[in-house]
C-alpha positions in Angstrom: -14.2 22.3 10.5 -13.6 20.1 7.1 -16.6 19.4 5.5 -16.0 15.2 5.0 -17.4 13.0 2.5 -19.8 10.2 3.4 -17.6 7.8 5.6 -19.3 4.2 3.7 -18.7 5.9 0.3 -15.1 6.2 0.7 -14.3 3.6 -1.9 -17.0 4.5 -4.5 -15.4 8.4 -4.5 -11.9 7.4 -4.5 -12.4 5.3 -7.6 -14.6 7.8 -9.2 -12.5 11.1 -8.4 -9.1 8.9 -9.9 -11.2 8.1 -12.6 -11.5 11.4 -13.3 -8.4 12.5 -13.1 -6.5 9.4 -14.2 -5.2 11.0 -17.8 -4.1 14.5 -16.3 -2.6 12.7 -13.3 -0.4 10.2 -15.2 1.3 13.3 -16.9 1.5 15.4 -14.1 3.4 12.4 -12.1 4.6 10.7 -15.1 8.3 11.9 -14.8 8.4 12.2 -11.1 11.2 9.8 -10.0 13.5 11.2 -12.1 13.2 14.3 -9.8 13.6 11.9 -5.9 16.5 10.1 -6.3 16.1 9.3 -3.0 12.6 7.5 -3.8 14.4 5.8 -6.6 16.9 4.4 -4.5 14.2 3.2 -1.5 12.4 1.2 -4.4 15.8 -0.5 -5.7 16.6 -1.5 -2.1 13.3 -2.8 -1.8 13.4 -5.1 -5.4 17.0 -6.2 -3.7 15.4 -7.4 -0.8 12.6 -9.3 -2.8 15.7 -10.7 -5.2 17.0 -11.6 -2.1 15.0 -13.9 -0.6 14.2 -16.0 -4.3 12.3 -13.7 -6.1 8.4 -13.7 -7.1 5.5 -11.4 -7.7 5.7 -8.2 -6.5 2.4 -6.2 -5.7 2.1 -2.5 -6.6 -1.2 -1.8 -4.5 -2.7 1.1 -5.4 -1.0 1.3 -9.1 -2.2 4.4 -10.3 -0.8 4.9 -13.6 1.5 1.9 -13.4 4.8 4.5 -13.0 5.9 2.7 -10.1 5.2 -0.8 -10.8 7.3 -0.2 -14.7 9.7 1.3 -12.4 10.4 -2.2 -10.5 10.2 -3.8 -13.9 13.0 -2.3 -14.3 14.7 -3.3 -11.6 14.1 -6.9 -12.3 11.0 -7.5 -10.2 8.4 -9.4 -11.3 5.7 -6.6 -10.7 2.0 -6.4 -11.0 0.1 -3.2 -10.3 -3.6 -3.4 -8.7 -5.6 -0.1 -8.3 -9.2 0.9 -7.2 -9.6 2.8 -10.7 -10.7 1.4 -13.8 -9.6 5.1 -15.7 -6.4 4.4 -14.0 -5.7 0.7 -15.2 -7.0 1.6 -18.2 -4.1 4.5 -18.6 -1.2 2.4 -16.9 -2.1 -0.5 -19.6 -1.9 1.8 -22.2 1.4 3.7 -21.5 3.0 -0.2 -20.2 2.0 -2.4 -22.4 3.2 -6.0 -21.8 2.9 -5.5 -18.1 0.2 -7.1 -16.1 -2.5 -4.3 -14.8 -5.7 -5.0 -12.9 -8.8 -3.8 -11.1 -9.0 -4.4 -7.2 -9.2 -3.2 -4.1 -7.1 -3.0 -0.9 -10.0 -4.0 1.0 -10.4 -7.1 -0.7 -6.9 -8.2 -2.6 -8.0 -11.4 -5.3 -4.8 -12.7 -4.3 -4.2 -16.1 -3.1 -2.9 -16.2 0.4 1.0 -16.3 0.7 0.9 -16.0 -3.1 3.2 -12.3 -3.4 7.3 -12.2 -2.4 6.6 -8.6 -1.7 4.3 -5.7 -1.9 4.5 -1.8 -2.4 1.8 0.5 -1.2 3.2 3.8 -2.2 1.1 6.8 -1.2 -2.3 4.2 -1.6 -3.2 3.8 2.4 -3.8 7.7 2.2 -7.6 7.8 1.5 -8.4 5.1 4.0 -10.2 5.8 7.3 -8.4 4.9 10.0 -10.9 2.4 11.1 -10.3 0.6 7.8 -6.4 0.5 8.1 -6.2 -2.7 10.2 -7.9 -4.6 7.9 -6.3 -3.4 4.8 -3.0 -4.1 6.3 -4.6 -7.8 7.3 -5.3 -8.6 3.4 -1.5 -6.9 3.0 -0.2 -9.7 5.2 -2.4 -12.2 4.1 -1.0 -12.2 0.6 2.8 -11.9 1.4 4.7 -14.7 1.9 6.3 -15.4 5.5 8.9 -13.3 5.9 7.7 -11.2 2.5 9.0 -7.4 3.1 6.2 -4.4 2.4 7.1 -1.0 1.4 4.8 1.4 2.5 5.5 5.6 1.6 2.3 8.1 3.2 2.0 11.6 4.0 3.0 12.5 7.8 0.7 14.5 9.6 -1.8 14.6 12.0 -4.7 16.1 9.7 -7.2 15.0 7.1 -8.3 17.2 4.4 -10.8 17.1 1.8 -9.6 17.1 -1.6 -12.1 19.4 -4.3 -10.0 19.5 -6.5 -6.6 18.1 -8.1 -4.5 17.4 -11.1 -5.5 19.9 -13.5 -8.5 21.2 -12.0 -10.9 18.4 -11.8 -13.2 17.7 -9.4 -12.6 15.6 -6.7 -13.9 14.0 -3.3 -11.6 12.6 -1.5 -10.4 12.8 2.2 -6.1 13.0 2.5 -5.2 11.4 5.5 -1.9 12.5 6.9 -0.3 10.0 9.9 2.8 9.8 12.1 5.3 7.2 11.8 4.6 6.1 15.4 0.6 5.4 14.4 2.0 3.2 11.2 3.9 1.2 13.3 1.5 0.1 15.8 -1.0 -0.6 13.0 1.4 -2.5 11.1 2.6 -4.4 14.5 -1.1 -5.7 15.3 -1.5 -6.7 11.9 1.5 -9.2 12.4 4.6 -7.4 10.8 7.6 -6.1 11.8 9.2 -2.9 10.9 12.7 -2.8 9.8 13.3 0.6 9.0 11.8 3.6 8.7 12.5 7.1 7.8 10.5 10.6 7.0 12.0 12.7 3.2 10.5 15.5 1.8 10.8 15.3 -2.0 8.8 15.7 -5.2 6.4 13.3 -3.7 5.5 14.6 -0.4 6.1 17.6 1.2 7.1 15.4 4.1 6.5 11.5 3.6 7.2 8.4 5.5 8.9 5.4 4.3 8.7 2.6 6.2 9.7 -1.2 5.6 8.5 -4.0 7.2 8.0 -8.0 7.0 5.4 -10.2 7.2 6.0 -12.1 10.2 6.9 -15.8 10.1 4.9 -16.8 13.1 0.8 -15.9 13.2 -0.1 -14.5 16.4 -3.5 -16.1 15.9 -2.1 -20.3 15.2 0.8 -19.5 18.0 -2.0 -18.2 20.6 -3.7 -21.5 19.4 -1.3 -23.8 20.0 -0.5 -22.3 23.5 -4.0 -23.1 24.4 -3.9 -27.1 23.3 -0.5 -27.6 25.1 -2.0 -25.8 28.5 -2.8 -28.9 30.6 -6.5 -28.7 31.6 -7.6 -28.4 35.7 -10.3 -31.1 36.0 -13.2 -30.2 37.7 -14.1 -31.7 40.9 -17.2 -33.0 41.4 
């Protein structure tokens, strides 16, 4: 049985274990893409969407390095990374300067609500108990605009594994949740979204990953549920 790390410290040994590792993983991973063109062409059809419906900030949650929100840059989007790790943002503002990099976490996005046309969590949701991935997905919609589309990329699997060790030998202590496509659309579908597409590659970046898009819902569940109840005519009580 996997040894596991303590399940409240999650947060505090994901950021320090990226800390840690944040220089040797940005040139481990810094040249990626170039080897999944397939990746490559999920993020341009992504920034299209985005372009599509007017433009607007894009959210890299879970930035790393920054690889992937330069990457959008490129594309045209209007991208801002956000990760856990202050090593990491530190690294990403060095090799990007003159994009926008900064602390935060998934749990709590300092985003206004409805402020984002779209947001990428590539690879990001895979340290996060599955008791915790409701609510991330929650702050996820909260942020997006109605309609907004979310790219989300994760290991598929049906194991988690604790990570010792990584990028060039440092220690780490972090648990790597693996999930099937079928448990990332239910989540996704009770947090108020709607998945478009989705699709499992093996590439560069996962031995076998799943890609899945999906929008923000125009209609909260919560207000329609709501309104449902004021319009239902009341039984008066007889006394």
């Amino acid at each position: 049985m996997t040894s596991r790390p303590d399940p409240h410290g999650w947060l505090e040994d994901t950021r320090a274990s990226y800390d840690t590792v944040a220089d040797s993983y940005a040139r481990l991973t810094r040249h990626l893409l170039d080897e999944t063109p397939e990746e490559r062409g999920v993020l341009a059809s992504f920034a299209d969407v985005v372009r599509a419906r007017g433009g607007g900030t894009v959210a890299d949650v879970g930035c790393g390095p920054g690889r992937i929100t330069a990457y959008l840059c490129q594309l045209g989007a209007d991208a801002v990374g956000i990760d856990l790790s202050p090593g990491m943002i530190e690294v990403a503002r060095r090799d990007h300067p003159g994009l926008r990099f900064d602390v935060g976490s998934m749990t709590g996005l300092a985003l206004a609500d409805a402020s984002v046309a779209g947001l990428v969590a590539r690879y990001s949701l895979i340290h996060v108990p599955d008791e915790e991935v409701g609510a991330v997905l929650g702050h996820f919609r909260r942020v997006l605009r109605p309609g907004g589309p979310l790219l989300l990329a994760f290991h598929v699997g049906d194991q988690s594994q604790l990570k010792a060790r990584g990028y060039g030998g440092q220690p780490m202590k972090v648990l790597v949740h693996r999930r099937q496509p079928d448990q990332m659309t239910r989540w996704l579908n009770d947090a108020g979204f709607t998945v478009e597409t989705r699709r499992t590659l093996t590439s560069a970046e996962s031995r076998l990953g799943g890609i899945i898009l999906a929008r923000r819902q125009v209609t909260d569940p919560a207000a329609q549920g709501r309104s449902e109840l004021a319009v239902r005519p009341r039984r008066c009580r007889q006394g």
